[in-house]
DRENTORKOL-3810 file (N, C-alpha, C; in nm, 4 decimals):
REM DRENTORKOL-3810
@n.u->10.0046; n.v->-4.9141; n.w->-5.2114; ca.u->10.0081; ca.v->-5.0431; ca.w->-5.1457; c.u->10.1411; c.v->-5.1088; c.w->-5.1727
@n.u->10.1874; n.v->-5.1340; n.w->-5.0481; ca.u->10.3515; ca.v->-5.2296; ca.w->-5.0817; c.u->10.3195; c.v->-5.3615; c.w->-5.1200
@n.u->10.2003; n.v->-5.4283; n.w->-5.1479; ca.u->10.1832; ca.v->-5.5850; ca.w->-5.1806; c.u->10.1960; c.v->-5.5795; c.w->-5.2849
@n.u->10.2332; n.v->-5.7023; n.w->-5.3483; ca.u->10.2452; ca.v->-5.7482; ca.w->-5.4830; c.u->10.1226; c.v->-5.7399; c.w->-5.5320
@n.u->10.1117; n.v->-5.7567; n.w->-5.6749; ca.u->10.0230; ca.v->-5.7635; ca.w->-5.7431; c.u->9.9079; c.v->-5.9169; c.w->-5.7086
@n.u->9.9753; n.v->-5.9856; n.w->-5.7383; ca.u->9.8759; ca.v->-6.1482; ca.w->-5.6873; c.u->9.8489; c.v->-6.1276; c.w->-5.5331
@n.u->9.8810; n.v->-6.0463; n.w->-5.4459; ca.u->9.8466; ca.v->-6.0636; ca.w->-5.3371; c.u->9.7342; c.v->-5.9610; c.w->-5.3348
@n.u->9.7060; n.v->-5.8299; n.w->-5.4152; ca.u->9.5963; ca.v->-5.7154; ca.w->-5.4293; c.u->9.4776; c.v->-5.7894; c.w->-5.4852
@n.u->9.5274; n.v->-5.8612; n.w->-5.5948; ca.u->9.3999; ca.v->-5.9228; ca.w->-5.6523; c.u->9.3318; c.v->-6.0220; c.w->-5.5798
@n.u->9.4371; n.v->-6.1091; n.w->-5.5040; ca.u->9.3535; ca.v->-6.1919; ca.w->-5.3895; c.u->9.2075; c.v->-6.1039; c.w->-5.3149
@n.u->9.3379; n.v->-6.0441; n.w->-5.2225; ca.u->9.2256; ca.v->-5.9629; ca.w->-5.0824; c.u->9.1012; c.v->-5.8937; c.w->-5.1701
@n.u->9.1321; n.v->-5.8348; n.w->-5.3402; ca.u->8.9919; ca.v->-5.7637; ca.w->-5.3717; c.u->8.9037; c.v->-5.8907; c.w->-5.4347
@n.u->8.9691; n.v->-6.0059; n.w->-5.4384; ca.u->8.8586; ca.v->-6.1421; ca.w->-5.4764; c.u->8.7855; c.v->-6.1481; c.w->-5.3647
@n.u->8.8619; n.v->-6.1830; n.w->-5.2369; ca.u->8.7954; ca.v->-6.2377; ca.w->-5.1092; c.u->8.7558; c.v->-6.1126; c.w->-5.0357
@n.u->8.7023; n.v->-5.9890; n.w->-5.1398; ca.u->8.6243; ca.v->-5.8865; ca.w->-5.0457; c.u->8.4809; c.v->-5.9114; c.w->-5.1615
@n.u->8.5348; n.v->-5.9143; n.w->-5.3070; ca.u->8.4128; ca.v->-5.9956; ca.w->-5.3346; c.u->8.3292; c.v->-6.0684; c.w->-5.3295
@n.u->8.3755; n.v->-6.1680; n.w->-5.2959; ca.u->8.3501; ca.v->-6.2744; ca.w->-5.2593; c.u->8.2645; c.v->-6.3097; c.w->-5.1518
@n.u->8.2664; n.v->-6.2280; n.w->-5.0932; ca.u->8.2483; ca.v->-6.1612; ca.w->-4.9303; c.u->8.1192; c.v->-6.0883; c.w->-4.9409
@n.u->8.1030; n.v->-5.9897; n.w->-5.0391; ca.u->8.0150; ca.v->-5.9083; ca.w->-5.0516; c.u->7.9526; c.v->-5.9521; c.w->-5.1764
@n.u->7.9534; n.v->-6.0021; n.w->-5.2678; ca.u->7.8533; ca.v->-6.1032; ca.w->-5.4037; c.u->7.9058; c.v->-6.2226; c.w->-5.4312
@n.u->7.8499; n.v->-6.3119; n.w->-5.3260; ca.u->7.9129; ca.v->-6.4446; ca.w->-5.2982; c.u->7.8276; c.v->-6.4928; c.w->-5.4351
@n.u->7.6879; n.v->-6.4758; n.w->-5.4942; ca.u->7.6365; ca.v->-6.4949; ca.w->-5.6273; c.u->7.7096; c.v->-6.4866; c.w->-5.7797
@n.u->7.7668; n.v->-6.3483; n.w->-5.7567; ca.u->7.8319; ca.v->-6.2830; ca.w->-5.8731; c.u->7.9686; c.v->-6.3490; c.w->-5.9078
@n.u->8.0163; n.v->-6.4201; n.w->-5.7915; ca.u->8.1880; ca.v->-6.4748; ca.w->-5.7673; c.u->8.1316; c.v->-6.6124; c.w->-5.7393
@n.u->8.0938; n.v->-6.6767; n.w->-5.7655; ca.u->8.0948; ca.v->-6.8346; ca.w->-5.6904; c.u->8.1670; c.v->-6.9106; c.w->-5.7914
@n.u->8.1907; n.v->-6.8922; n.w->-5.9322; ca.u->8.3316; ca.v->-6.9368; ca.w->-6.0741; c.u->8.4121; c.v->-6.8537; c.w->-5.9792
@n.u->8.5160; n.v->-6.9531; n.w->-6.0399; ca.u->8.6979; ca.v->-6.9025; ca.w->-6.0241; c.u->8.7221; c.v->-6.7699; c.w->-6.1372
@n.u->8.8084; n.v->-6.7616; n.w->-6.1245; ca.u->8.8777; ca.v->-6.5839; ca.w->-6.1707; c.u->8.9334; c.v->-6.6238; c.w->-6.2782
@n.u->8.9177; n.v->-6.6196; n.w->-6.3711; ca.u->8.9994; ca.v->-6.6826; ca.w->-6.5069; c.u->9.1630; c.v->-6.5625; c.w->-6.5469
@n.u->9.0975; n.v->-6.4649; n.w->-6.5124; ca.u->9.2249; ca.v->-6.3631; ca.w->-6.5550; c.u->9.2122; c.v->-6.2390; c.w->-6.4612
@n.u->9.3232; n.v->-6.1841; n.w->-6.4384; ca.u->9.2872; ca.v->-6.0305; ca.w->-6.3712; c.u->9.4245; c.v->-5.9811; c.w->-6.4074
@n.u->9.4096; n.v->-5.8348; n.w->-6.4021; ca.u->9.5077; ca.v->-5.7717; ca.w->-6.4221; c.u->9.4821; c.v->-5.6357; c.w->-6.3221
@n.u->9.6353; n.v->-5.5893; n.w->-6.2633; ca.u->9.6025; ca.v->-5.5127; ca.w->-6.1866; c.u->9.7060; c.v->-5.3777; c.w->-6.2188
@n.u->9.6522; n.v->-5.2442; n.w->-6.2560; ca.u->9.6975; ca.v->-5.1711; ca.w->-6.3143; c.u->9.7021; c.v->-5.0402; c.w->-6.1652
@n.u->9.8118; n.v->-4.9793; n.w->-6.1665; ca.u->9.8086; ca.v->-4.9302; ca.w->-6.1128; c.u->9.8429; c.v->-4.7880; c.w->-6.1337
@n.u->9.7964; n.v->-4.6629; n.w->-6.1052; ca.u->9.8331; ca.v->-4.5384; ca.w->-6.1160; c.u->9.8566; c.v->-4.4762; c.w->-6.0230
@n.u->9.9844; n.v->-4.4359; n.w->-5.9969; ca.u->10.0093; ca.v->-4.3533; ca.w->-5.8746; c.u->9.9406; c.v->-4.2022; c.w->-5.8987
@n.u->9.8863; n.v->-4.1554; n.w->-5.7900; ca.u->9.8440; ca.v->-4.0190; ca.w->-5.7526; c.u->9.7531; c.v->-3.9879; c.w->-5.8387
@n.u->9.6265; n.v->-4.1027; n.w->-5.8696; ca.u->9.5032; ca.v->-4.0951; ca.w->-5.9801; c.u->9.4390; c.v->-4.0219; c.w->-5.9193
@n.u->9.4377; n.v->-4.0205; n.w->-5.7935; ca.u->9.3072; ca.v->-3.9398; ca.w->-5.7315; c.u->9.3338; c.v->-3.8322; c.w->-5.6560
@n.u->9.3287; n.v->-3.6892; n.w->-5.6720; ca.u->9.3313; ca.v->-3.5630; ca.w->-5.6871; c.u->9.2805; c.v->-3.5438; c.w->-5.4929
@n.u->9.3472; n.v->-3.4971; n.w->-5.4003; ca.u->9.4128; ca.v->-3.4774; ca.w->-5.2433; c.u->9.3835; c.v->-3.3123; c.w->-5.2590
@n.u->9.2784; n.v->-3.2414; n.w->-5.2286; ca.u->9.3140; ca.v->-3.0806; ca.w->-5.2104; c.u->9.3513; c.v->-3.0674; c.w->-5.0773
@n.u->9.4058; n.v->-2.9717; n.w->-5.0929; ca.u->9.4923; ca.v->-2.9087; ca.w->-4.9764; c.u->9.3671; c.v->-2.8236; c.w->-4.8745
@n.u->9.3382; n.v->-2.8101; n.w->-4.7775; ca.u->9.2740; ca.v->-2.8083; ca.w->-4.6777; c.u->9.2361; c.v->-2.6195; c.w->-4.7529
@n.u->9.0677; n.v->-2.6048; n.w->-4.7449; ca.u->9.0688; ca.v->-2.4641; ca.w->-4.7680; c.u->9.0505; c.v->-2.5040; c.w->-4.9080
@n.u->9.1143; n.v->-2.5884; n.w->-5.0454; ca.u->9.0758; ca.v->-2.5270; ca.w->-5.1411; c.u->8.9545; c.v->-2.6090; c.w->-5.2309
@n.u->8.8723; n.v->-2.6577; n.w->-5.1560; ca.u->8.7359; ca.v->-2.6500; ca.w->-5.1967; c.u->8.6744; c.v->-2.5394; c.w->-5.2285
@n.u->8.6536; n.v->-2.5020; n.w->-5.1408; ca.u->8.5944; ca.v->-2.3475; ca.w->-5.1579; c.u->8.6162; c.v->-2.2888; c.w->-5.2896
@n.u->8.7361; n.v->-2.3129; n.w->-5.3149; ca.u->8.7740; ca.v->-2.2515; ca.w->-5.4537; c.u->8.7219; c.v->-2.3091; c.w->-5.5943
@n.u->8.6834; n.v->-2.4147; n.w->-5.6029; ca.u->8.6019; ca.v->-2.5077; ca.w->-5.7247; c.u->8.4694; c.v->-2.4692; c.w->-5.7352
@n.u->8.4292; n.v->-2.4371; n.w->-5.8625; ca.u->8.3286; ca.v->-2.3702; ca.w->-5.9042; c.u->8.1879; c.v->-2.4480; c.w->-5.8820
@n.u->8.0928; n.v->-2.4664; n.w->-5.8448; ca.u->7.9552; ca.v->-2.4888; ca.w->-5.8840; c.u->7.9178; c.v->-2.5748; c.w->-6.0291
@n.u->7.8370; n.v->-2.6472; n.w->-6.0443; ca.u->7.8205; ca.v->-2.6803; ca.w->-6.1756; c.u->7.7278; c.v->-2.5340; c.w->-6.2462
@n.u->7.6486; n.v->-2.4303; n.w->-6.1155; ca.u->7.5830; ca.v->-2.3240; ca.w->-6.2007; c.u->7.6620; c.v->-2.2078; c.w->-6.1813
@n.u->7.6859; n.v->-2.1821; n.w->-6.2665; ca.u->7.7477; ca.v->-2.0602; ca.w->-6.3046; c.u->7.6690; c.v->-1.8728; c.w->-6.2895
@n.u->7.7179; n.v->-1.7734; n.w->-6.3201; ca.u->7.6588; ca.v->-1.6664; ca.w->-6.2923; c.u->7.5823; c.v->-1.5999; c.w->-6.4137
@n.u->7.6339; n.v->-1.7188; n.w->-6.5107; ca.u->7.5989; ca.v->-1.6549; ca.w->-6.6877; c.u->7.4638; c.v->-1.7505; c.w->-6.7008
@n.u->7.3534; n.v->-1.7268; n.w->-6.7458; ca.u->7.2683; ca.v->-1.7710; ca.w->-6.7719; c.u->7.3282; c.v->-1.9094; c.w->-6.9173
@n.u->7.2247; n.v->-1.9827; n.w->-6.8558; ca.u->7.2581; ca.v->-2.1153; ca.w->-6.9426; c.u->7.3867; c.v->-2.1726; c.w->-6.9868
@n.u->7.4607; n.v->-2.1866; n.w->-6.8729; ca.u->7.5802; ca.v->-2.1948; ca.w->-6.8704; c.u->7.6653; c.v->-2.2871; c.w->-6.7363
@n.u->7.6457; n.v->-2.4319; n.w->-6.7690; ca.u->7.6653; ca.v->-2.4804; ca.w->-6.7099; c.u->7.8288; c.v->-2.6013; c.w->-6.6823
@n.u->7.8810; n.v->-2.6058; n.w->-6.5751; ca.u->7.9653; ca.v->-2.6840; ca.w->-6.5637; c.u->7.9987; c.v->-2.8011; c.w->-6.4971
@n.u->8.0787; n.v->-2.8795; n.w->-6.5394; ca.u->8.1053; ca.v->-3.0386; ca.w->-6.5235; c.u->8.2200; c.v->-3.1099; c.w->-6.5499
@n.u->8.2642; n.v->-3.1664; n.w->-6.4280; ca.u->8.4283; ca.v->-3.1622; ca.w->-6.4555; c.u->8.4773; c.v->-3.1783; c.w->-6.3145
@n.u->8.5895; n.v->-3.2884; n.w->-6.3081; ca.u->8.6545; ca.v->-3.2924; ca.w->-6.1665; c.u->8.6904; c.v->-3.1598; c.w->-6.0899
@n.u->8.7229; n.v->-3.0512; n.w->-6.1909; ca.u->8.7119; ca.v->-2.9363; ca.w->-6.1106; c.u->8.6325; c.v->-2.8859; c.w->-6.0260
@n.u->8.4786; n.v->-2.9044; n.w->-6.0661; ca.u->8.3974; ca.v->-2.8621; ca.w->-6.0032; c.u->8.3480; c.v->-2.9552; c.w->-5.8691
@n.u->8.2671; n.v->-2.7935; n.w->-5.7663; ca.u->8.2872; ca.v->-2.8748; ca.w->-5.6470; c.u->8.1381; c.v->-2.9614; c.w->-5.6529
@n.u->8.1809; n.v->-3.0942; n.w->-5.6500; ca.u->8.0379; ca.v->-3.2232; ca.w->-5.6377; c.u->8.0854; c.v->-3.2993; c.w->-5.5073
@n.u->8.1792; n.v->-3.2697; n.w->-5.4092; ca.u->8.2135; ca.v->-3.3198; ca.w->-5.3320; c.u->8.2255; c.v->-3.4583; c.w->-5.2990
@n.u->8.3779; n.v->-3.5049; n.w->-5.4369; ca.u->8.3817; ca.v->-3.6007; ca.w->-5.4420; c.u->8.4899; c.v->-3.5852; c.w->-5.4981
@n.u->8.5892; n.v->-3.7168; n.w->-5.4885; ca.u->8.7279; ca.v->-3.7023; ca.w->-5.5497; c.u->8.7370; c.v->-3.6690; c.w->-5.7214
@n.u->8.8680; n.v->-3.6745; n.w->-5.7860; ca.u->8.8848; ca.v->-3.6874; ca.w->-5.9366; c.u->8.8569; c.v->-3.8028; c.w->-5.9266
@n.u->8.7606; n.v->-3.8699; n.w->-5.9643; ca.u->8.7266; ca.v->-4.0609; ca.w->-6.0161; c.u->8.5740; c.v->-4.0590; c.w->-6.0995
@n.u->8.6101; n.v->-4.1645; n.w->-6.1532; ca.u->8.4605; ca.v->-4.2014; ca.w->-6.2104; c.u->8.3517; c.v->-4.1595; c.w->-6.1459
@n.u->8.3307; n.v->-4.1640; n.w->-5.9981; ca.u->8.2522; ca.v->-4.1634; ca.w->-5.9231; c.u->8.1947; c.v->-4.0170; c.w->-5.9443
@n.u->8.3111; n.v->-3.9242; n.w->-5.9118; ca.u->8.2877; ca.v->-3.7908; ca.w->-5.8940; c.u->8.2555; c.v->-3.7434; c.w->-6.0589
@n.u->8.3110; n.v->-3.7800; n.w->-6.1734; ca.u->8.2621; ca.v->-3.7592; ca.w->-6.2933; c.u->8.1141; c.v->-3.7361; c.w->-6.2940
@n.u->8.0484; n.v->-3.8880; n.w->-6.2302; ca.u->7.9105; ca.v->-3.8851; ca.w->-6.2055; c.u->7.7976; c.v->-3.7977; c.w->-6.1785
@n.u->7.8770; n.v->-3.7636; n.w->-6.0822; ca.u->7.7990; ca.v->-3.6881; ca.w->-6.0004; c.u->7.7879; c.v->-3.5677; c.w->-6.0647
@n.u->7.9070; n.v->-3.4870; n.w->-6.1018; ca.u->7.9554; ca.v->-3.3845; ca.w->-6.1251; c.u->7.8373; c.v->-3.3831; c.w->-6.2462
@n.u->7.8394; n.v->-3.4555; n.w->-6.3594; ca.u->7.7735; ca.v->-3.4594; ca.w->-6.4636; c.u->7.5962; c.v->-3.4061; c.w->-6.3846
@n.u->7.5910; n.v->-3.5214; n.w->-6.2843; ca.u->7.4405; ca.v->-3.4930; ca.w->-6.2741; c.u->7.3969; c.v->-3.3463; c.w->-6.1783
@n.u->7.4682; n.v->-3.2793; n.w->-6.1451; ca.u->7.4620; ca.v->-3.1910; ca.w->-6.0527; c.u->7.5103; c.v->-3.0656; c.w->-6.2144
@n.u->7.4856; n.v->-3.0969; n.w->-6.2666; ca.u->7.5012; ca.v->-2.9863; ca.w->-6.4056; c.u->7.3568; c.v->-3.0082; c.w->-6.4854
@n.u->7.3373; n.v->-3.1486; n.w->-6.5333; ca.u->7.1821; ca.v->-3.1546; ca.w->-6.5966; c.u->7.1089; c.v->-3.1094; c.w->-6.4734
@n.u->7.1158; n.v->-3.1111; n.w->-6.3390; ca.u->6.9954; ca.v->-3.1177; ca.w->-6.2759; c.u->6.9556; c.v->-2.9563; c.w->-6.2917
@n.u->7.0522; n.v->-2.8779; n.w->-6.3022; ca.u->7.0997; ca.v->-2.7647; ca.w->-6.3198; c.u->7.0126; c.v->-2.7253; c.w->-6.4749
@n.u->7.0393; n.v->-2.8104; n.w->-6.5628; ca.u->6.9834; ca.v->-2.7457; ca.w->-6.7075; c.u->6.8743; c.v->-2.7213; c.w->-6.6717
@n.u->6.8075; n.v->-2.8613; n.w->-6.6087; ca.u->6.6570; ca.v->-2.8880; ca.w->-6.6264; c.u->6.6123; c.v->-2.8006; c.w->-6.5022
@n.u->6.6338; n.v->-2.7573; n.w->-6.4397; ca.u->6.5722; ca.v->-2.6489; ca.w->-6.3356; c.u->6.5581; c.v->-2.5538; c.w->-6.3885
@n.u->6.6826; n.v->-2.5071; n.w->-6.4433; ca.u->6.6813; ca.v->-2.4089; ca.w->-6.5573; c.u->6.5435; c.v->-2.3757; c.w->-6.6715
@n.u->6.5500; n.v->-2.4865; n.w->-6.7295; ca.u->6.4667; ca.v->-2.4944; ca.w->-6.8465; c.u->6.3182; c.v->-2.5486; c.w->-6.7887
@n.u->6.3273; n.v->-2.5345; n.w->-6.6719; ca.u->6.1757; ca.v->-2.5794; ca.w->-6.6232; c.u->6.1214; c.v->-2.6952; c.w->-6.6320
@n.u->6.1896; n.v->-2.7782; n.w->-6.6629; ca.u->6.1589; ca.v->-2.9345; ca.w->-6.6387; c.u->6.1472; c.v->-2.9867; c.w->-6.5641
@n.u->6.2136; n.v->-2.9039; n.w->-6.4264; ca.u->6.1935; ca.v->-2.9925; ca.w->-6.2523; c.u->6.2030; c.v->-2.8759; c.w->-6.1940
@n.u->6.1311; n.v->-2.9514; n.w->-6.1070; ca.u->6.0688; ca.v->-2.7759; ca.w->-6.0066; c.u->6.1548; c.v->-2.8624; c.w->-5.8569
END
């Protein structure tokens, strides 16, 4: 984003604001806006395919990790998922969910 910093934190107040007019109805006492270029991981067309499964071919042996494919970027989000698409994996495994 080419905007300044006080101008990012605005537009993501007044999208709050917008969307939990409850949660935002106090003023903003502080914000800080940190930015990381190229946080979130862009594959190149084709290499999905290539990211492993959270189940593996080895018995009880499971994986979790932006690497793996949960079809979702490198972010918190995809951490999530990734994590739960591995337990769901144990526990199928271990017979806990059918």
């Amino acid at each position: 984003m080419k905007l300044d910093n006080d101008a990012v934190i605005d537009l993501v107040m007044r999208d709050m604001q917008r969307l939990y007019p409850l949660a935002t109805k106090e003023s903003l006492v502080k914000a800080k806006l940190v930015r990381v270029p190229k946080s979130v991981h862009r594959a190149i067309p084709g290499a999905e395919r290539l990211r492993p499964g959270a189940r593996t071919p080895v018995d009880n042996l499971f994986l979790a990790g932006c690497y793996t494919n949960h079809r979702f970027p490198a972010s918190i989000e995809g951490a999530i998922r990734s994590a739960r698409y591995a337990v769901d994996g144990v526990l199928e495994f271990a017979g806990a969910r059918t």
